[in-house]
MARZA-925346 format. One line per field, with one value per residue: residue number from 1; residue in one letter; x, y, z of N, C-alpha, C in turn. Coordinates in nm, 3 decimals, always signed. Layout:
MARZA-925346
num <- c(NUM; ...)
residu <- c(A; ...)
nx <- c(X; ...)
ny <- c(Y; ...)
nz <- c(Z; ...)
cax <- c(X; ...)
cay <- c(Y; ...)
caz <- c(Z; ...)
cx <- c(X; ...)
cy <- c(Y; ...)
cz <- c(Z; ...)
This chain:
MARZA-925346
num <- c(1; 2; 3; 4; 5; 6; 7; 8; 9; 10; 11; 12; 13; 14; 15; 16; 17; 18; 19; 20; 21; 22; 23; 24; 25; 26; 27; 28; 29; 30; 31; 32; 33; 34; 35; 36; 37; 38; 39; 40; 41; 42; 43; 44; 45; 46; 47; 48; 49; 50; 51; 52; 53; 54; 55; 56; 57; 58; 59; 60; 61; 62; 63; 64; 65; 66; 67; 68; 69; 70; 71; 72; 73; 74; 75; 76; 77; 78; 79; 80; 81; 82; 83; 84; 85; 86; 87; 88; 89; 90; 91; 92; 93; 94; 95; 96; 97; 98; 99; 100; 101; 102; 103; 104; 105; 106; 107; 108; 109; 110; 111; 112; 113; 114; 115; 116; 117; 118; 119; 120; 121; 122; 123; 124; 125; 126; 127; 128; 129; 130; 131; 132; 133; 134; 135; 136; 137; 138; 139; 140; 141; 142; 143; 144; 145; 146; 147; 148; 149; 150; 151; 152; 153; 154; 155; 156; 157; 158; 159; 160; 161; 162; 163; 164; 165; 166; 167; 168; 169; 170; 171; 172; 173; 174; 175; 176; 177; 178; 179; 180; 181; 182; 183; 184; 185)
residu <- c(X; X; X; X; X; X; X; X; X; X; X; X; X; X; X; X; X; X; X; X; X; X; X; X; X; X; X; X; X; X; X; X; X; X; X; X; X; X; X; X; X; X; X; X; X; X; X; X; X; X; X; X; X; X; X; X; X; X; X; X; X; X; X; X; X; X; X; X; X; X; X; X; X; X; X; X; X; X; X; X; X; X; X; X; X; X; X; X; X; X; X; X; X; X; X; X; X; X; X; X; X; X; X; X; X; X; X; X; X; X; X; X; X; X; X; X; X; X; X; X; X; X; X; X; X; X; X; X; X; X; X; X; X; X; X; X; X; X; X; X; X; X; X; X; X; X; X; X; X; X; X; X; X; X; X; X; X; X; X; X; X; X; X; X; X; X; X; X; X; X; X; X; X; X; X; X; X; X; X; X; X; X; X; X; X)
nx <- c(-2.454; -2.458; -2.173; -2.185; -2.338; -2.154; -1.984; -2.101; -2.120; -1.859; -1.748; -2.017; -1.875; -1.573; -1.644; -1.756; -1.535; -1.358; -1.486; -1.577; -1.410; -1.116; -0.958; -0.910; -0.637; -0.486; -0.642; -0.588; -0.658; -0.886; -1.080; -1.007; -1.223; -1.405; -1.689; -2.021; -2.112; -2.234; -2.587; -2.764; -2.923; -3.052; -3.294; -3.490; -3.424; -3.630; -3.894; -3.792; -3.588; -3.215; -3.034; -2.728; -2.497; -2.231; -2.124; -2.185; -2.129; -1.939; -1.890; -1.982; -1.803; -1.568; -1.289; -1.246; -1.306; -1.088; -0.816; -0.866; -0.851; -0.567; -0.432; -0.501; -0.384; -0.092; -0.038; -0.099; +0.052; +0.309; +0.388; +0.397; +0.365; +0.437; +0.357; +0.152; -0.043; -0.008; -0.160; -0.419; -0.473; -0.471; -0.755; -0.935; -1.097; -1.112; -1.245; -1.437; -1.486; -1.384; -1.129; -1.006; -0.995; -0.762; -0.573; -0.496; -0.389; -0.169; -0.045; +0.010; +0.179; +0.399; +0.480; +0.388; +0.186; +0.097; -0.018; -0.196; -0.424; -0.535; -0.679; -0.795; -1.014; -1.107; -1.233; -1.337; -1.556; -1.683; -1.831; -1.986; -2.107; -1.928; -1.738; -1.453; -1.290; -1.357; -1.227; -0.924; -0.875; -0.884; -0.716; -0.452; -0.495; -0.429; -0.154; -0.060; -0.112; -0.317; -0.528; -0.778; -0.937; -0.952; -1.106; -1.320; -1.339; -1.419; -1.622; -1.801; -1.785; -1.903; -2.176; -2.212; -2.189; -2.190; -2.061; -1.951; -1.812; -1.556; -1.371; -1.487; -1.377; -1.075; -0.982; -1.051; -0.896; -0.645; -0.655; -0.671; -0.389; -0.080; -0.053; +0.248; +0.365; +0.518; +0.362; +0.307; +0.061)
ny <- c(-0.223; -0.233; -0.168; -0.324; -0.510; -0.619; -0.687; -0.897; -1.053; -1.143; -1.264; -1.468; -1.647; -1.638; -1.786; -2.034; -2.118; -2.217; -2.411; -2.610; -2.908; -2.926; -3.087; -3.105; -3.034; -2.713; -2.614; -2.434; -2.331; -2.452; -2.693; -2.899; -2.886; -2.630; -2.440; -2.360; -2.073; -1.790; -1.720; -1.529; -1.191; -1.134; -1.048; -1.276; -1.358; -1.282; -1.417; -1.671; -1.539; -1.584; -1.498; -1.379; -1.510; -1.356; -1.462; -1.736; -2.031; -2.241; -2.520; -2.706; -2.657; -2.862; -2.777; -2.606; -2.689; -2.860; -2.737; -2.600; -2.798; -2.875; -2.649; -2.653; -2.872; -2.789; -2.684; -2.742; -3.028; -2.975; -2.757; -2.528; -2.203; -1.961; -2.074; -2.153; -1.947; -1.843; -2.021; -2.049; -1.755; -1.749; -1.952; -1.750; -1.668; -1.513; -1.392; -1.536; -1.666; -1.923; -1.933; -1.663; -1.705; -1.924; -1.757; -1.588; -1.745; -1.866; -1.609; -1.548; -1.782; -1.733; -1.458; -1.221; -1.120; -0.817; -0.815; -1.051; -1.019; -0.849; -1.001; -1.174; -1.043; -0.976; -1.188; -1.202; -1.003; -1.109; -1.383; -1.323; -1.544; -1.727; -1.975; -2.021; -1.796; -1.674; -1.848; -1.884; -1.621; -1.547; -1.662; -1.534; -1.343; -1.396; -1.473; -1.233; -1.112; -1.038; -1.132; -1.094; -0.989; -1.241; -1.384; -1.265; -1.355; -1.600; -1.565; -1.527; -1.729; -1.890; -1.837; -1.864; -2.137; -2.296; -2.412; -2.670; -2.743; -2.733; -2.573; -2.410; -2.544; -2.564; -2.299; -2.223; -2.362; -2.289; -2.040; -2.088; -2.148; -2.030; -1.706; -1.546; -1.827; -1.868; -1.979; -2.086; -2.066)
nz <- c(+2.315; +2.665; +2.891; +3.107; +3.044; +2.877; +3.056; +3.215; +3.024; +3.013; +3.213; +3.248; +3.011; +3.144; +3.334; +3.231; +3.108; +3.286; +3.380; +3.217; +3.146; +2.906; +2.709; +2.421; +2.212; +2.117; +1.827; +1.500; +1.215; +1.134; +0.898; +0.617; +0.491; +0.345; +0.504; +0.427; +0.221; +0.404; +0.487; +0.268; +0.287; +0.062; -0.208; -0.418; -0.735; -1.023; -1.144; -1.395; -1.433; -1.379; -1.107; -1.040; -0.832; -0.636; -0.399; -0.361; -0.258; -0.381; -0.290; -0.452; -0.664; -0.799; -0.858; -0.706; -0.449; -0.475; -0.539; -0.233; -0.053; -0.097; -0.044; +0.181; +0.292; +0.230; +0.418; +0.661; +0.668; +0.531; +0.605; +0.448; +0.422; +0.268; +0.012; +0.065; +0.091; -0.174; -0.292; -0.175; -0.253; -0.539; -0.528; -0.611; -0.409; -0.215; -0.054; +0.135; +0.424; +0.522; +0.398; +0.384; +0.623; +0.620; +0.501; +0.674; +0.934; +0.768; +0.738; +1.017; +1.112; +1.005; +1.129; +1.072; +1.171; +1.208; +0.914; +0.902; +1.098; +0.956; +0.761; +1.005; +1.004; +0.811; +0.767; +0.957; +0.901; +0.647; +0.729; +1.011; +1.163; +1.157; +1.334; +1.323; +1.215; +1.452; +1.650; +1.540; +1.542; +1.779; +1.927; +1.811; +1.957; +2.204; +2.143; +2.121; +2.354; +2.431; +2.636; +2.720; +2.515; +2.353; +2.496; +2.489; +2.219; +2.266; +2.412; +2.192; +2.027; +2.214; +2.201; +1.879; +1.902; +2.105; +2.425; +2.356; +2.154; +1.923; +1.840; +2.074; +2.274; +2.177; +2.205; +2.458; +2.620; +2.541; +2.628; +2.923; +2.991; +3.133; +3.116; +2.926; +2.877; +2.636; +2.418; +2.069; +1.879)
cax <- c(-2.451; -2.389; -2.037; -2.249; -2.384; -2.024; -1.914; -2.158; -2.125; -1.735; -1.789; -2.036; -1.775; -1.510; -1.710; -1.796; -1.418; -1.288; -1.645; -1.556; -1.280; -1.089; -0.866; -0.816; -0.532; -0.526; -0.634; -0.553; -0.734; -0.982; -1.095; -0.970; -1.345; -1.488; -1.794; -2.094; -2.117; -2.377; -2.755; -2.794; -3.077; -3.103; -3.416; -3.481; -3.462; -3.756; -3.930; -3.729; -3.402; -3.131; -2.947; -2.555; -2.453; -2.130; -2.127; -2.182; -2.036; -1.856; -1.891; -1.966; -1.683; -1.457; -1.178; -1.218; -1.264; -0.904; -0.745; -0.867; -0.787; -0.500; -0.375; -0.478; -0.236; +0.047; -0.004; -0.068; +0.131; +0.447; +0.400; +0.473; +0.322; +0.415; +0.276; -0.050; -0.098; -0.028; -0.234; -0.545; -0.503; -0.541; -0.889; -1.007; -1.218; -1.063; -1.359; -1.497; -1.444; -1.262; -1.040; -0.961; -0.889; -0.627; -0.455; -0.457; -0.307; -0.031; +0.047; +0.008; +0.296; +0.493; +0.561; +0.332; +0.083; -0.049; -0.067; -0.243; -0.474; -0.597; -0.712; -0.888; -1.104; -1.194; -1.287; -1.469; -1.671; -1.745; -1.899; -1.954; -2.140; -1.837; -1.646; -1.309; -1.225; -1.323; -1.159; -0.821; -0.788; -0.915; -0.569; -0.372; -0.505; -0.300; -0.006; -0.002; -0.081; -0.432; -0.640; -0.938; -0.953; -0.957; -1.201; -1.446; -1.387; -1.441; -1.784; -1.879; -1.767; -2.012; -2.301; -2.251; -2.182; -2.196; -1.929; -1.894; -1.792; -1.390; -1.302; -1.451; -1.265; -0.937; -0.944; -1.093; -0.785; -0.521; -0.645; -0.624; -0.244; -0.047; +0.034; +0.393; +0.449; +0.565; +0.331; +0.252; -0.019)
cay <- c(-0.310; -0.176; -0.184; -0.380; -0.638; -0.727; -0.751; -1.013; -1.181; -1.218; -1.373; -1.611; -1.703; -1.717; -1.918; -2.163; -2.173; -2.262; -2.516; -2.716; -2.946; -2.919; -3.229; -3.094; -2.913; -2.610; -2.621; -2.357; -2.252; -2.506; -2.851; -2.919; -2.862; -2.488; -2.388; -2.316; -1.895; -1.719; -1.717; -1.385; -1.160; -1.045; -1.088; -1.374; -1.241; -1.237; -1.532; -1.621; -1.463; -1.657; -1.447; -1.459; -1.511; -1.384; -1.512; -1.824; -2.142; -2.327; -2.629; -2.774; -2.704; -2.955; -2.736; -2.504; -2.792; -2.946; -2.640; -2.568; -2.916; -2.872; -2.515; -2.706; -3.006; -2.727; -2.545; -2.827; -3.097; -2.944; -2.637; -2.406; -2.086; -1.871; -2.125; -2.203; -1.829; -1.823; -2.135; -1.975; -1.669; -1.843; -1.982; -1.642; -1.641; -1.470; -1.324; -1.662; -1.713; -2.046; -1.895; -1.560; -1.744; -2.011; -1.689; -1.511; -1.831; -1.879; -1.488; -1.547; -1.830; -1.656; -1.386; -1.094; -1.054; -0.757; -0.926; -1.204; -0.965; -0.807; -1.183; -1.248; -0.920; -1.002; -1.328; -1.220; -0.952; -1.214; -1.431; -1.298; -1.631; -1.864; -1.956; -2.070; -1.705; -1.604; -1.907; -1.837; -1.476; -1.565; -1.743; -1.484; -1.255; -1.456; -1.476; -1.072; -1.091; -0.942; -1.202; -1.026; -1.029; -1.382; -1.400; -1.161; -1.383; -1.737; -1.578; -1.497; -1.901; -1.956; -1.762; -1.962; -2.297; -2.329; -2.435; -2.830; -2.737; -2.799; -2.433; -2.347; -2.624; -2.537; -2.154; -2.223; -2.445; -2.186; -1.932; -2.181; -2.185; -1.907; -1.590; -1.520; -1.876; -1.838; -2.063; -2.031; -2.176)
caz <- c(+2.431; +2.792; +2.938; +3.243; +2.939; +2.832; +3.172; +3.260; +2.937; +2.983; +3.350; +3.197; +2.918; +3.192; +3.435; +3.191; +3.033; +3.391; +3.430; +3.089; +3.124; +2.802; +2.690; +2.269; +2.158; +2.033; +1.689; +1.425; +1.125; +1.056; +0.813; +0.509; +0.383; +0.338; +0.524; +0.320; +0.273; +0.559; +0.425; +0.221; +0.293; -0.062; -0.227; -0.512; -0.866; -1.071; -1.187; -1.530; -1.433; -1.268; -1.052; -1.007; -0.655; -0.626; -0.276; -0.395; -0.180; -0.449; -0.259; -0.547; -0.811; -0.831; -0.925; -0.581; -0.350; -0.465; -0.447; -0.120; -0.008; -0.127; -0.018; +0.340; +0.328; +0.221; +0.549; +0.785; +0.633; +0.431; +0.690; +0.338; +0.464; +0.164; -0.084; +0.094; +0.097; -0.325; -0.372; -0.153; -0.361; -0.658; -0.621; -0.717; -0.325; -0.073; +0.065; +0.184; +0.525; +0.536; +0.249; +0.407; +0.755; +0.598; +0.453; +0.797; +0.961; +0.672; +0.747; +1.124; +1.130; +0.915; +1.186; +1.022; +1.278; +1.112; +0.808; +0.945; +1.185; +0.865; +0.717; +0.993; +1.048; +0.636; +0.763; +0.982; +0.791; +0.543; +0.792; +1.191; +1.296; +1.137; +1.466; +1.305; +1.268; +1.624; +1.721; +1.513; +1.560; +1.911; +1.953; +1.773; +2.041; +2.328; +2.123; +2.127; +2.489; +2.475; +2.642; +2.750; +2.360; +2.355; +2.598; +2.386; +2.090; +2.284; +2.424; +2.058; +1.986; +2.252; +2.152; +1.846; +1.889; +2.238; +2.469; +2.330; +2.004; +1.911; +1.879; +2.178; +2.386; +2.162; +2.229; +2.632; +2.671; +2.578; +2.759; +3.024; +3.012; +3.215; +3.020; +2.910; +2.824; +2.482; +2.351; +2.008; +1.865)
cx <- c(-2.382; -2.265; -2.117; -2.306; -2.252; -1.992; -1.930; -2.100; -1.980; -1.727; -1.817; -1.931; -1.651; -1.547; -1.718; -1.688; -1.342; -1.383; -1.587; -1.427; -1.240; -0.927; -0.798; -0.725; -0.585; -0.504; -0.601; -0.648; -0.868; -1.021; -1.072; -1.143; -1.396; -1.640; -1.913; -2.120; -2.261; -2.456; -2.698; -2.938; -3.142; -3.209; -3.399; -3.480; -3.576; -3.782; -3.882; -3.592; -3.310; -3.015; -2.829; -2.583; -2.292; -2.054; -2.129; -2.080; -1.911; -1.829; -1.902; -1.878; -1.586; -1.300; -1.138; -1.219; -1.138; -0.807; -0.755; -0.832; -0.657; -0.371; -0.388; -0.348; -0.099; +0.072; +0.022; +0.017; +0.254; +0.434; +0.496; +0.376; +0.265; +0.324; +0.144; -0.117; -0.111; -0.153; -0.392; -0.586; -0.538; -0.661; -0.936; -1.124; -1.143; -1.159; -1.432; -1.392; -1.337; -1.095; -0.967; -0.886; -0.786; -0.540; -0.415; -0.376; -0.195; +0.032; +0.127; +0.138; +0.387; +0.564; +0.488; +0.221; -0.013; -0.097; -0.188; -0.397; -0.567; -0.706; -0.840; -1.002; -1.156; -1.266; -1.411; -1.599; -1.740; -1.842; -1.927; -1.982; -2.063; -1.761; -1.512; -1.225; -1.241; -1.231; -0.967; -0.818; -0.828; -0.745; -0.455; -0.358; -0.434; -0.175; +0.063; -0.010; -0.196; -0.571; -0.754; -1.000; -0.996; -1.046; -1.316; -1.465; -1.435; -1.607; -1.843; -1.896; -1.911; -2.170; -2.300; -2.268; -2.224; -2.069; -1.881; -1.845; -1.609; -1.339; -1.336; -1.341; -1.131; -0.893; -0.991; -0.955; -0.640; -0.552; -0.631; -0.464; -0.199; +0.021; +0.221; +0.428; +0.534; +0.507; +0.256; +0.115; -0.104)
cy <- c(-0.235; -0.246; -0.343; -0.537; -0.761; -0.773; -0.884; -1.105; -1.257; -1.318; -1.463; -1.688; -1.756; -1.808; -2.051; -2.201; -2.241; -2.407; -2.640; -2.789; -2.949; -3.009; -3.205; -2.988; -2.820; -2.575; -2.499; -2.277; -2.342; -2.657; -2.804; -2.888; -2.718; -2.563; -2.378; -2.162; -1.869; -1.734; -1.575; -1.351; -1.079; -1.104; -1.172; -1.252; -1.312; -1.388; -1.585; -1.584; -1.533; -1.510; -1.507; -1.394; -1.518; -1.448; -1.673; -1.918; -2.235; -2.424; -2.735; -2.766; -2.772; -2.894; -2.643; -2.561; -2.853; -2.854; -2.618; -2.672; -2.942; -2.782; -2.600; -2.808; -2.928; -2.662; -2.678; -2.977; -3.083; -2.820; -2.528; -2.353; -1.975; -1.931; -2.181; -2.067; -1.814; -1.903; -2.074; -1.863; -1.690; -1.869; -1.862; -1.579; -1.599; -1.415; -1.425; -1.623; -1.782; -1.969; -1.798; -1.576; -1.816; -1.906; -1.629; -1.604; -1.837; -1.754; -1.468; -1.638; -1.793; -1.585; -1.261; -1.115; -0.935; -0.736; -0.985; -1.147; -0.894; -0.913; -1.176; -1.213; -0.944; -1.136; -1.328; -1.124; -1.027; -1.291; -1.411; -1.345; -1.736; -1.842; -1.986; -1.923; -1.600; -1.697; -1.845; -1.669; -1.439; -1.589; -1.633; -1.333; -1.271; -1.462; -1.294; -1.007; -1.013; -1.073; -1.161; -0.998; -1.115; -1.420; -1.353; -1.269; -1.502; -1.722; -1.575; -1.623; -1.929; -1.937; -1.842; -2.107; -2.334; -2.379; -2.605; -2.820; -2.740; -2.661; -2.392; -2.383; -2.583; -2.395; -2.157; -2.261; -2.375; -2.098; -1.978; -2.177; -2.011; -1.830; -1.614; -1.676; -1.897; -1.900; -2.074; -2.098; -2.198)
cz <- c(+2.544; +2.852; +3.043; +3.182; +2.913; +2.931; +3.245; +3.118; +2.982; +3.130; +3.310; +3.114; +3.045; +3.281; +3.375; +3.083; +3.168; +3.444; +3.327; +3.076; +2.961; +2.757; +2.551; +2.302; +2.114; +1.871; +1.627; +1.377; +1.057; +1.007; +0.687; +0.405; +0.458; +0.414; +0.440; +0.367; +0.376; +0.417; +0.383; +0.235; +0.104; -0.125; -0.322; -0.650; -0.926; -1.147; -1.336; -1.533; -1.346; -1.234; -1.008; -0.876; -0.660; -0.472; -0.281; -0.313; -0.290; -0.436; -0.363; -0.693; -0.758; -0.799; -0.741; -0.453; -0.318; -0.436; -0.304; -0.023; -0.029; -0.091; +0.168; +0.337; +0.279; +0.338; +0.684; +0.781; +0.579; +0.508; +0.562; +0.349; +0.362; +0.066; -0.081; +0.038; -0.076; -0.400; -0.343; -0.238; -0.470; -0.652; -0.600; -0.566; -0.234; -0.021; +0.090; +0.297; +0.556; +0.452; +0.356; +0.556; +0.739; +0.627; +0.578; +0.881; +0.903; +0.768; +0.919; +1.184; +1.041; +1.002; +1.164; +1.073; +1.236; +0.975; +0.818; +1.043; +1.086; +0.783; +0.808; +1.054; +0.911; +0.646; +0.858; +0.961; +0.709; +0.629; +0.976; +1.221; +1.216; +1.285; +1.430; +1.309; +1.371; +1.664; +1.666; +1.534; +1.743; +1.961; +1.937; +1.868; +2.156; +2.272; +2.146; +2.296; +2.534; +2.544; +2.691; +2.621; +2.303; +2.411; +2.550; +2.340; +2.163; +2.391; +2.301; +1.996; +2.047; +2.234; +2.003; +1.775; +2.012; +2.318; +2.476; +2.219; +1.971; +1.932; +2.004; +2.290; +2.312; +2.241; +2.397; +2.672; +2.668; +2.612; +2.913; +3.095; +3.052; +3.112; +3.021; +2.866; +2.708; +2.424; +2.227; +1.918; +1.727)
């Protein structure tokens, strides 16, 4: 992509972060319910053979839903950081998206930034059109003071969700607010 491509894109993005009034807070890391994993382009297996998907959503075990519902209400309700981060580890998925962004959040209010900066570059390898970790490491980009960073990731929100979607209005709305305030988020 030409220097001259981004330049326009980030205009559009800021034109239409200064266009969108934005009334939510600035959310975090997410919903208490996982994502389902990106489409895979891998081919079917063979008529007869069930292929393992280690990619697999897990939406449906029981056992990885409660944990993960669970590892959420330790972070955003009992704000225990370390033990969200043990409990996420536990279900056995850290390379899920949702999963790999909790842990980057936990690490991110913790204070370990590049901890937490590591999280949610795995989060977003795992999935590059989930927006929770453009939106969260969108955020974690104003706390370090790089918002033209922030600004990247909340065109990449908009490309795709568009600019009504909760992360974009969370992450539009603190870039909104004047650098240096200390505000962490």
């Amino acid at each position: 992509m030409s220097k001259l491509a981004i330049r326009l894109m980030m205009v559009t993005a800021v034109s239409l972060a200064l266009a969108v009034p934005s009334f939510s807070p600035a959310l975090a890391a997410g919903s208490d319910e996982p994502s389902p994993p990106p489409a895979s382009g891998a081919k079917s297996a063979p008529k007869g053979k069930k292929k393992k998907n280690n990619n697999q959503s897990r939406l449906d075990d029981p056992a990885f839903l409660n944990g993960y519902r669970a590892a959420y209400a330790t972070i955003y309700d009992r704000h225990d950081y370390t033990g969200a981060i043990k409990q996420l580890e536990a279900l056995g998925h850290d390379d899920r998206a949702d999963v790999a962004n909790l842990i980057g959040y936990s690490y991110r209010k913790l204070g370990n930034y590049k901890v937490s900066q590591i999280w949610y570059e795995r989060a977003l390898k795992a999935d590059p059109h989930h927006v929770r970790p453009w939106q969260s490491s969108g955020l974690w980009q104003i706390e370090q003071g790089n918002r033209d960073q922030a600004q990247y990731h909340l065109s990449r929100i908009a490309a795709i969700c568009g600019t009504d979607c909760t992360e974009y209005k969370s992450l539009a709305a603190a870039l909104e607010k004047p650098p240096g305030t200390g505000l962490v988020y």
